[in-house]
C-alpha positions in Angstrom: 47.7 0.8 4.8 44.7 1.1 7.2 44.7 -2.4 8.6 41.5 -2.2 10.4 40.3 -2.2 6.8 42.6 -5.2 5.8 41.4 -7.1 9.0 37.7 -7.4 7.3 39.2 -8.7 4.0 41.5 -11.3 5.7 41.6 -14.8 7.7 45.3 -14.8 8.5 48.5 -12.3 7.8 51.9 -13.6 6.5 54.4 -10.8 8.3 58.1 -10.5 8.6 57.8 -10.0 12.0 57.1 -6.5 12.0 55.9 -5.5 15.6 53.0 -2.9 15.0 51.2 -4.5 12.1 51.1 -7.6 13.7 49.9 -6.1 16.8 47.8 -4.1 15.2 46.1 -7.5 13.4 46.2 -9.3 16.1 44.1 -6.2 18.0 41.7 -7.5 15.1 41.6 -10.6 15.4 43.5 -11.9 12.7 46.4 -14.4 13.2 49.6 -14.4 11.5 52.5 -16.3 10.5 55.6 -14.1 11.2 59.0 -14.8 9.0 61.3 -12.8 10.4 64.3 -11.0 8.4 66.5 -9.5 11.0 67.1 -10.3 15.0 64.5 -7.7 16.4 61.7 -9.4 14.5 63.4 -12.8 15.3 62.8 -11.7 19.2 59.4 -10.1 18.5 58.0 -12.8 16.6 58.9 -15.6 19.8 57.1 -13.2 22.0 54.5 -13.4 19.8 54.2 -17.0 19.0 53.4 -17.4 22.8 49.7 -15.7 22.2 48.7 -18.8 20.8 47.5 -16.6 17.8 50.6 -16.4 15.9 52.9 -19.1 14.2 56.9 -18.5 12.6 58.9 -19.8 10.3 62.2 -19.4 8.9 63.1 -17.0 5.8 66.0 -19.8 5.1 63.0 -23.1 5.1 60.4 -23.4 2.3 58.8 -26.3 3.7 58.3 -25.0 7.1 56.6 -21.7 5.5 54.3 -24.0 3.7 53.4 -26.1 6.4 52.8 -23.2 8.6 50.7 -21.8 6.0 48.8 -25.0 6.5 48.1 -24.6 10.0 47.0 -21.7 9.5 44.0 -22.2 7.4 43.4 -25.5 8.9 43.8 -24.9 12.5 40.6 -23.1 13.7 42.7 -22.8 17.9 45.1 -19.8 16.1 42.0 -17.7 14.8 39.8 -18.4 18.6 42.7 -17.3 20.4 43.3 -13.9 18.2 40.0 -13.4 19.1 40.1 -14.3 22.9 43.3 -11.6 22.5 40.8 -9.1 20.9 38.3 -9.4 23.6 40.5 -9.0 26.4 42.6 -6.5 24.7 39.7 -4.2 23.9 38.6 -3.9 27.3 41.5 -2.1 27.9 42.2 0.4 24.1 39.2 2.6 23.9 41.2 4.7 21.2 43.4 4.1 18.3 47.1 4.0 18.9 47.3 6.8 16.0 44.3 9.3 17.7 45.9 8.8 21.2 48.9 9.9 20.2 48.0 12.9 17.9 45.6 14.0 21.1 48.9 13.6 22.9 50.3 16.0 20.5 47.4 18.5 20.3 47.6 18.7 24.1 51.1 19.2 24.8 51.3 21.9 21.8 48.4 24.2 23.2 49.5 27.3 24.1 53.2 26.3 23.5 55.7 28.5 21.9 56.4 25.4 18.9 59.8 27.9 17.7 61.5 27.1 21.3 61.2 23.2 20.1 
Protein backbone atom coordinates (compact mmCIF):
# COMPACT_ATOMS: atom_id res chain seq x y z
CA UNK A 1 0.00 0.00 0.00
CA UNK A 2 1.66 3.35 -0.91
CA UNK A 3 0.67 5.32 2.20
CA UNK A 4 1.72 8.60 0.99
CA UNK A 5 -1.21 8.02 -1.28
CA UNK A 6 -3.52 6.91 1.72
CA UNK A 7 -2.25 10.04 3.73
CA UNK A 8 -4.30 12.40 1.16
CA UNK A 9 -7.55 10.24 1.48
CA UNK A 10 -7.45 10.14 5.23
CA UNK A 11 -7.90 12.34 8.65
CA UNK A 12 -6.77 9.66 11.10
CA UNK A 13 -5.50 5.79 10.88
CA UNK A 14 -6.78 2.97 13.17
CA UNK A 15 -3.41 0.59 13.44
CA UNK A 16 -2.51 -2.32 15.45
CA UNK A 17 0.47 -0.83 16.47
CA UNK A 18 2.48 -1.69 13.58
CA UNK A 19 5.74 0.47 13.80
CA UNK A 20 6.44 1.52 10.06
CA UNK A 21 2.95 2.36 8.87
CA UNK A 22 2.33 4.39 11.70
CA UNK A 23 5.49 6.15 11.29
CA UNK A 24 5.17 6.36 8.00
CA UNK A 25 1.52 8.27 8.64
CA UNK A 26 2.64 10.10 11.07
CA UNK A 27 5.66 11.37 8.56
CA UNK A 28 2.25 12.56 6.86
CA UNK A 29 0.65 14.02 9.15
CA UNK A 30 -1.97 11.77 9.90
CA UNK A 31 -2.75 10.65 13.51
CA UNK A 32 -3.62 7.38 14.60
CA UNK A 33 -5.22 5.26 17.14
CA UNK A 34 -2.96 2.16 17.71
CA UNK A 35 -4.66 -1.21 19.16
CA UNK A 36 -1.96 -3.29 19.67
CA UNK A 37 -2.15 -7.31 19.28
CA UNK A 38 1.15 -8.55 20.55
CA UNK A 39 3.89 -7.01 23.26
CA UNK A 40 6.19 -5.26 20.55
CA UNK A 41 3.28 -3.13 19.32
CA UNK A 42 2.09 -2.82 23.01
CA UNK A 43 5.76 -1.16 23.59
CA UNK A 44 5.81 0.72 20.24
CA UNK A 45 2.47 2.12 20.51
CA UNK A 46 3.44 3.88 24.36
CA UNK A 47 6.35 5.27 22.60
CA UNK A 48 4.11 6.59 20.33
CA UNK A 49 1.35 7.88 22.29
CA UNK A 50 3.98 10.34 23.76
CA UNK A 51 4.06 12.39 20.22
CA UNK A 52 0.96 13.83 21.21
CA UNK A 53 -0.25 12.63 17.67
CA UNK A 54 -1.27 9.15 18.51
CA UNK A 55 -3.90 7.69 20.97
CA UNK A 56 -4.28 3.49 22.10
CA UNK A 57 -6.55 1.39 23.11
CA UNK A 58 -7.05 -2.10 24.17
CA UNK A 59 -7.91 -5.07 21.61
CA UNK A 60 -9.78 -6.67 24.87
CA UNK A 61 -12.13 -2.89 25.47
CA UNK A 62 -14.84 -1.96 23.00
CA UNK A 63 -15.68 1.10 24.74
CA UNK A 64 -12.34 2.48 25.07
CA UNK A 65 -11.88 1.85 21.07
CA UNK A 66 -14.97 3.92 20.59
CA UNK A 67 -14.18 6.61 22.73
CA UNK A 68 -10.82 6.93 21.29
CA UNK A 69 -12.26 6.96 17.99
CA UNK A 70 -14.02 9.98 19.32
CA UNK A 71 -11.11 11.86 20.18
CA UNK A 72 -9.95 11.42 17.33
CA UNK A 73 -12.34 13.14 15.01
CA UNK A 74 -13.16 15.59 17.67
CA UNK A 75 -9.90 16.55 19.02
CA UNK A 76 -8.35 18.96 16.46
CA UNK A 77 -4.57 18.96 19.31
CA UNK A 78 -3.83 15.10 17.78
CA UNK A 79 -4.05 16.23 14.01
CA UNK A 80 -1.73 19.93 14.88
CA UNK A 81 0.71 17.91 16.59
CA UNK A 82 1.15 15.16 13.54
CA UNK A 83 1.68 18.02 11.68
CA UNK A 84 4.11 19.89 14.10
CA UNK A 85 5.86 16.11 13.89
CA UNK A 86 5.81 16.41 9.98
CA UNK A 87 7.41 19.78 10.02
CA UNK A 88 10.14 19.03 12.15
CA UNK A 89 10.59 15.63 10.85
CA UNK A 90 10.95 16.71 7.30
CA UNK A 91 13.66 18.98 7.93
CA UNK A 92 15.59 16.14 8.52
CA UNK A 93 14.21 12.97 5.54
CA UNK A 94 14.97 14.43 2.24
CA UNK A 95 14.33 10.90 0.72
CA UNK A 96 12.02 8.04 1.18
CA UNK A 97 12.97 5.32 3.59
CA UNK A 98 12.33 2.85 0.50
CA UNK A 99 14.81 5.05 -2.25
CA UNK A 100 17.44 5.44 0.49
CA UNK A 101 17.69 2.17 1.05
CA UNK A 102 17.63 0.72 -2.57
CA UNK A 103 20.48 3.65 -3.32
CA UNK A 104 22.09 1.86 -0.35
CA UNK A 105 21.77 -1.24 -2.27
CA UNK A 106 22.73 0.02 -5.71
CA UNK A 107 25.95 1.41 -4.11
CA UNK A 108 27.23 -1.33 -2.16
CA UNK A 109 26.47 -3.77 -5.27
CA UNK A 110 28.62 -1.69 -7.88
CA UNK A 111 31.33 -3.41 -9.02
CA UNK A 112 30.76 -6.31 -6.44
CA UNK A 113 31.15 -9.95 -7.28
CA UNK A 114 27.03 -10.55 -6.07
CA UNK A 115 28.03 -14.82 -6.30
CA UNK A 116 30.58 -14.38 -3.27
CA UNK A 117 27.25 -13.05 -1.25
Amino acid sequence: VDINWVSQLCDFSILNGNHDTCIQLLLNGIPCLNIPLHREQSIFTQVANNTQACVSASIDDLAQMVHMINILINQKSLKVAALKLKNQLSKHISRPPQQIIADRIAYLTQNKDLESC
